[in-house]
PAFI-837182 format. One record per residue: residue number from 1; residue in one letter; x, y, z of N, C-alpha, C in turn. Coordinates in Angstrom, 3 decimals. Last residue first. Example, Ala and Ser with C-alpha at 12.3 -4.5 7.8 and 13.67 -1.06 7.14 Angstrom:
! residues 2
  seq  type       nc1       nc2       nc3      cac1      cac2      cac3       cc1       cc2       cc3
    2     S    12.850    -2.250     7.080    13.670    -1.060     7.140    12.900     0.030     7.870
    1     A    13.190    -5.690     7.800    12.300    -4.500     7.800    13.200    -3.300     7.800
***
This chain:
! residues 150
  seq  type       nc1       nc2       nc3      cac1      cac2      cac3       cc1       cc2       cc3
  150     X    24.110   254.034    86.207    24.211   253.061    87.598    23.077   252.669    87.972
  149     X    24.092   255.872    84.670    24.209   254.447    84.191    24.172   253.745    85.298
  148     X    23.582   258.548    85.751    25.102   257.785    85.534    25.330   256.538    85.119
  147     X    20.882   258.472    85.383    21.736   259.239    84.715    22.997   258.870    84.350
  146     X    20.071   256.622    87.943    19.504   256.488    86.261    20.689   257.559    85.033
  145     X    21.813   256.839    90.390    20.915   255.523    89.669    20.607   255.602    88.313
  144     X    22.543   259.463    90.513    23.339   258.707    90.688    22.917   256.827    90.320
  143     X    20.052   260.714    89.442    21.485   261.009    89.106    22.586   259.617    88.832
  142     X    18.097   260.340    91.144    18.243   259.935    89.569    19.256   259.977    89.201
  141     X    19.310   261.195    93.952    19.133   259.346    93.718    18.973   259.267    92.326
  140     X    19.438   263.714    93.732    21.011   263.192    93.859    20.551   261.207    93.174
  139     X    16.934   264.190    93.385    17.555   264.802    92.375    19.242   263.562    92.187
  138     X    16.266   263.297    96.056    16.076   263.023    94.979    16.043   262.964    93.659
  137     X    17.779   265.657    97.310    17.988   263.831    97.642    17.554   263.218    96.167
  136     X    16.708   267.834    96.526    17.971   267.020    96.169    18.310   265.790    96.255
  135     X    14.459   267.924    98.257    14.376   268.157    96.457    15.409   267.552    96.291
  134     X    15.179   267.670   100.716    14.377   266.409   100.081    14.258   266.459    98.468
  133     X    16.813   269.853   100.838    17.499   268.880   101.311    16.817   267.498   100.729
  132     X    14.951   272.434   100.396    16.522   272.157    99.398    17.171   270.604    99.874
  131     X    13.051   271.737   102.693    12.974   271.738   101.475    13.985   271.687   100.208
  130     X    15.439   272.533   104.493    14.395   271.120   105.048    14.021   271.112   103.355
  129     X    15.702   275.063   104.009    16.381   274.123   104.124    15.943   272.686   104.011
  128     X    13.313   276.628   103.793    13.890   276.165   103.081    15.005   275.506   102.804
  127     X    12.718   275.677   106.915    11.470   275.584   105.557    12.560   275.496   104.399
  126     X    14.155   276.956   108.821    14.222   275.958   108.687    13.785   274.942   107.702
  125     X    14.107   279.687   108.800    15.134   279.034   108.283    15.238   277.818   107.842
  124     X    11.489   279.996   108.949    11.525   280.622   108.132    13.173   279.820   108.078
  123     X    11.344   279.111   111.665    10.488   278.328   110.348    11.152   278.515   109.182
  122     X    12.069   280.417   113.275    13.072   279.344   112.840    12.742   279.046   111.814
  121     X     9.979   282.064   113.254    11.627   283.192   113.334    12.205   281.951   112.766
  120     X     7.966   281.114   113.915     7.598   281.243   112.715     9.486   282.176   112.171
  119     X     8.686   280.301   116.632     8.536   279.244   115.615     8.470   279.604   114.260
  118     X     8.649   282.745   118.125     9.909   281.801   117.972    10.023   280.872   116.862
  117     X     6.107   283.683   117.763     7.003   284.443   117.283     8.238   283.285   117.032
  116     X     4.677   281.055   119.197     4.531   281.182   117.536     5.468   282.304   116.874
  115     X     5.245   279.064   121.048     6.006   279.968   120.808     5.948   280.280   119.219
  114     X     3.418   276.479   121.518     2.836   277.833   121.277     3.611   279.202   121.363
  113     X     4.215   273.852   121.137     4.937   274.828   122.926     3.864   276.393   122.508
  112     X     4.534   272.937   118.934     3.922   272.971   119.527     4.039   273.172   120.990
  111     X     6.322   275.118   118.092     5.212   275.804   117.386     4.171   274.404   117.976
  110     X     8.794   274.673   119.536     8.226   275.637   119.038     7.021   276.025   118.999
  109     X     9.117   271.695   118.063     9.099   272.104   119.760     8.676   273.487   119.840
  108     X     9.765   272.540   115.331     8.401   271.761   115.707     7.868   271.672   117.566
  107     X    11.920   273.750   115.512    10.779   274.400   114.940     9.536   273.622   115.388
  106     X    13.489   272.044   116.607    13.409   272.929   117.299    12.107   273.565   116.735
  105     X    13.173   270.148   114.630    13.045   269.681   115.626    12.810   270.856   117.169
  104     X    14.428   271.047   112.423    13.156   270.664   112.501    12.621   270.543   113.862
  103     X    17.511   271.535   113.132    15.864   272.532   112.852    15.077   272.175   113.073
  102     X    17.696   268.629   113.919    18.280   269.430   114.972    17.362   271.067   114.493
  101     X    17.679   267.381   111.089    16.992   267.145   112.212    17.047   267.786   113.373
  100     X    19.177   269.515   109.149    17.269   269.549   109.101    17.338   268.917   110.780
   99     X    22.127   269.701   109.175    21.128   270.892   110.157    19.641   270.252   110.328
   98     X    22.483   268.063   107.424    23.026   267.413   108.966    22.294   268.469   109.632
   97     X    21.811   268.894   105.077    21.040   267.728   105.780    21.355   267.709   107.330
   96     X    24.037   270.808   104.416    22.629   271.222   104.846    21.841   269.920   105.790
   95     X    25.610   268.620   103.792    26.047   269.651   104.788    24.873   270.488   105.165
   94     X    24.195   267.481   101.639    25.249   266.492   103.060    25.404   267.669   104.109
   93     X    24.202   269.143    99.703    23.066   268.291   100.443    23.751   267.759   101.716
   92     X    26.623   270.429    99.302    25.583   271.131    99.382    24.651   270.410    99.965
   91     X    27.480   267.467    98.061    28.490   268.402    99.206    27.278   268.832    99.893
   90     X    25.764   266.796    95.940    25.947   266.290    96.772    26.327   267.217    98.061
   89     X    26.217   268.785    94.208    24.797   268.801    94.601    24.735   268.087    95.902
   88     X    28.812   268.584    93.663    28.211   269.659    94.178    27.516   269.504    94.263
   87     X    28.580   265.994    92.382    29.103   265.825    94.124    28.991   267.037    94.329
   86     X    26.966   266.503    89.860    26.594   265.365    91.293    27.203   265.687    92.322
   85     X    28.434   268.109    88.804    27.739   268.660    89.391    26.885   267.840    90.436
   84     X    30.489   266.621    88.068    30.967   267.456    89.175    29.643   267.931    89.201
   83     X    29.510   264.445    86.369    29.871   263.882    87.608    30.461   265.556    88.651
   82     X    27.792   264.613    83.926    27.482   265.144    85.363    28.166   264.874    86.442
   81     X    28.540   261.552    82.779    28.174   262.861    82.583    27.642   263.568    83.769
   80     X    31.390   259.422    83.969    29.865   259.624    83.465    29.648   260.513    83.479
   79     X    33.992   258.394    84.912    33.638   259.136    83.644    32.111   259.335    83.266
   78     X    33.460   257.711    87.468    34.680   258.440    87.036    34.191   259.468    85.523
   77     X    29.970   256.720    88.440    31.291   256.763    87.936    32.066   258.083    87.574
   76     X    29.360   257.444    92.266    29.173   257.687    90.874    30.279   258.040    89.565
   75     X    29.347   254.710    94.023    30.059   256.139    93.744    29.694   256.125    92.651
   74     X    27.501   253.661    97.351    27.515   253.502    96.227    28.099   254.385    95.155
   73     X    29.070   252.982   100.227    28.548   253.781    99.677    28.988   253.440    97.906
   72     X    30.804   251.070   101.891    28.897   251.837   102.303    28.513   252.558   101.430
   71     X    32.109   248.358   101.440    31.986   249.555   101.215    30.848   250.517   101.315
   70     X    31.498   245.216   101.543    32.606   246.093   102.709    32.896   247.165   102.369
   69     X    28.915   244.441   101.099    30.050   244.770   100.420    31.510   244.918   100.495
   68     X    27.500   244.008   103.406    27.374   242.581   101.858    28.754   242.692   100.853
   67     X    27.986   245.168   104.828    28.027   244.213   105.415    28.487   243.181   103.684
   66     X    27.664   248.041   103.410    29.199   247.954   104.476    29.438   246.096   104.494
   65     X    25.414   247.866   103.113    26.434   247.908   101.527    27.747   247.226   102.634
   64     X    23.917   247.899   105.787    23.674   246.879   104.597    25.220   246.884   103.352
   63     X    24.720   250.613   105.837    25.248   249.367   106.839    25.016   248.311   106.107
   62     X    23.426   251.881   103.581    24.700   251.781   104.057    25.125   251.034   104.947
   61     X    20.711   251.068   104.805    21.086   250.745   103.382    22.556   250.930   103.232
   60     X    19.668   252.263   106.927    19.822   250.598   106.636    20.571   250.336   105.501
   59     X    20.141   254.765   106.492    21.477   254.365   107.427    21.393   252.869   107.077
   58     X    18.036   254.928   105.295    19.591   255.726   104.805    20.683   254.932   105.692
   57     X    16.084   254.223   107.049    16.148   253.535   105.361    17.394   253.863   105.067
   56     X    16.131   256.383   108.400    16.241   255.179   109.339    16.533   254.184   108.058
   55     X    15.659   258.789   107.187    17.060   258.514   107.626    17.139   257.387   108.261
   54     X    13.015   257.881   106.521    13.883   258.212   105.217    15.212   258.051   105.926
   53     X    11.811   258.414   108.792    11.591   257.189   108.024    12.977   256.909   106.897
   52     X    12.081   260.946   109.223    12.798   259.838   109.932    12.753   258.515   109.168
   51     X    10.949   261.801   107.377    12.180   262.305   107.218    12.707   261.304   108.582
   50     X     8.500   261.390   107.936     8.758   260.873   106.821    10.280   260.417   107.187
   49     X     7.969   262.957   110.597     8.386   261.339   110.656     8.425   260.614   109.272
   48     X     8.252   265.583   109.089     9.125   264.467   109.857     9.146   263.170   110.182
   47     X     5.465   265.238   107.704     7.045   265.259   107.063     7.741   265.356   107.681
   46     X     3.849   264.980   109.917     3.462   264.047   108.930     5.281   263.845   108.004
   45     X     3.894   267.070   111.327     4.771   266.301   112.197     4.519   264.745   110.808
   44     X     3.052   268.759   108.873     4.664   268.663   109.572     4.655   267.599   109.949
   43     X     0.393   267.930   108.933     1.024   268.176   108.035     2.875   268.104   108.161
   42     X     0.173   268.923   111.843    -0.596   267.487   111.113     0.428   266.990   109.955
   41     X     0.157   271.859   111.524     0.422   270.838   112.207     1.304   269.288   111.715
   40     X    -1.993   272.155   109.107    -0.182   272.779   109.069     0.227   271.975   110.234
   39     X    -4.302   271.685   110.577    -4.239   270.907   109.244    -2.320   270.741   108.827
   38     X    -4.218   273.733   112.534    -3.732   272.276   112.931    -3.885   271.429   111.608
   37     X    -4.410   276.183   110.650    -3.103   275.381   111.357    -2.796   274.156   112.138
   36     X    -4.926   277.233   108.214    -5.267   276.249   108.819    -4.547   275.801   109.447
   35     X    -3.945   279.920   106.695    -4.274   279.941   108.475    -5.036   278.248   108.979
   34     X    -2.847   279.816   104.581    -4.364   280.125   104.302    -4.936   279.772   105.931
   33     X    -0.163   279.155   105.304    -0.511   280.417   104.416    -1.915   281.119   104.288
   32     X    -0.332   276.456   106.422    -0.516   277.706   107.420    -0.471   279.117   106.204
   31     X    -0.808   275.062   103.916    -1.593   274.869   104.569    -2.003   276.382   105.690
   30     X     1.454   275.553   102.248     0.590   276.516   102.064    -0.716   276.373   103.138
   29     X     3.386   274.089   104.010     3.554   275.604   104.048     2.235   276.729   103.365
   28     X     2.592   271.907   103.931     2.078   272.396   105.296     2.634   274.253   105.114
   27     X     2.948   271.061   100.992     1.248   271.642   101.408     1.324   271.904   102.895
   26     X     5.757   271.123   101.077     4.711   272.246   100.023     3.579   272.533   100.751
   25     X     6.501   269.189   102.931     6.667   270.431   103.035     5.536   271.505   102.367
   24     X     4.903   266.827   101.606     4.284   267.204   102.632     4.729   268.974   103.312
   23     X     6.312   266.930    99.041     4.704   267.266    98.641     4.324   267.903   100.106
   22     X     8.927   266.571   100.287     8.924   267.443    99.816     7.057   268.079    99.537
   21     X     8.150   263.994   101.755     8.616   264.835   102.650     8.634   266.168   101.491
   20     X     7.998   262.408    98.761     6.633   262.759    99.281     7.069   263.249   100.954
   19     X    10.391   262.654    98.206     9.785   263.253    97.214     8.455   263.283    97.891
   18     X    11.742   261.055   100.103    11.940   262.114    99.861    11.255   263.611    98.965
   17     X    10.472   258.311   100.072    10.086   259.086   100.977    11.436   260.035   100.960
   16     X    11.569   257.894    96.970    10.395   258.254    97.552     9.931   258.924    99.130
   15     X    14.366   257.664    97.739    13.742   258.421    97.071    12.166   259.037    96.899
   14     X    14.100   255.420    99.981    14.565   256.819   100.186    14.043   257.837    99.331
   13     X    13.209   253.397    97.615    12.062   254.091    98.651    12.785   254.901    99.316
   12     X    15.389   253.127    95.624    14.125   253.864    95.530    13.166   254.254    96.642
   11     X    17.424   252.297    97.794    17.382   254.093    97.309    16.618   254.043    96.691
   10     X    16.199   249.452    98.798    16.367   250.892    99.968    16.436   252.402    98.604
    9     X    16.431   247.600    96.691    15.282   248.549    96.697    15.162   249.338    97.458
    8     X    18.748   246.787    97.852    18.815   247.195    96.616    17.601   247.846    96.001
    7     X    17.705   245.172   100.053    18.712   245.996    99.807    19.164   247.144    98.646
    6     X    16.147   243.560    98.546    15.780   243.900    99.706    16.853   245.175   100.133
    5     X    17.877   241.608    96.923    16.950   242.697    96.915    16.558   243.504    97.548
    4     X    21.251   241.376    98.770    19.953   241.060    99.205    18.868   242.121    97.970
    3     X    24.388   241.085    97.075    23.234   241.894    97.697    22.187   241.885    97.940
    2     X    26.087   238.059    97.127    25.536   238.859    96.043    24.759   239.821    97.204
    1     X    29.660   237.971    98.282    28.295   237.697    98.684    27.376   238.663    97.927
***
């Protein structure tokens, strides 16, 4: 059974709403740098519900491969260039990722609860994680779409 378009345009818009969860990280971090903070707010709860958006597209798109394909996941070839530093980039992303929603989530309960010592203690873990996780994604989607010939 051929693959729905519709299907097959899920990892560019993951990619995208990865790359614009990364613009929204950048500017809520410089946002509270220069003390605007409900702009920094705003700004967050703006790159989480990206980042939901993005894992609700992630999961359609593997259940989708599972259904059309009977395999969920798309592999990057055997012999194409970069292939060990893809699945180290990979590993490294997969295993950080599974922390962002369970950080984020505390950081954002946090800081709107007005536990600003607490929030700015997680932030600080949670910022560059959350940030190493959307840079890569999208690093991982050229890779594995344009680089590897795929």
């Amino acid at each position: 059974m051929p693959i729905p378009d519709w299907v097959t345009a899920l990892p560019s818009i993951n990619a995208g709403l990865n790359a614009l969860a990364t613009l929204l990280l950048i500017g809520g971090y410089l946002l509270i740098r220069s003390g605007r903070r409900i702009a920094h707010r705003n700004t967050m709860l703006t790159a989480f519900a990206t980042s939901i958006a993005f894992l609700t597209c992630y999961l359609t798109y593997h259940a989708a491969l599972v259904h059309y394909t009977g395999d969920g996941s798309k592999h990057y070839p055997v012999d194409a260039p970069g292939r060990t530093l893809y699945l180290s980039l990979l590993a490294s992303h997969v295993v950080l990722a599974v922390t962002v929603p369970v950080l984020a989530s505390i950081t954002i309960y946090r800081g709107l609860k007005g536990h600003w010592e607490r929030h700015r203690r997680i932030a600080k873990v949670t910022f560059p994680i959350w940030l190493y996780v959307s840079v890569t994604g999208v690093i991982i989607y050229w890779m594995l779409y344009h680089w590897s010939g795929g």
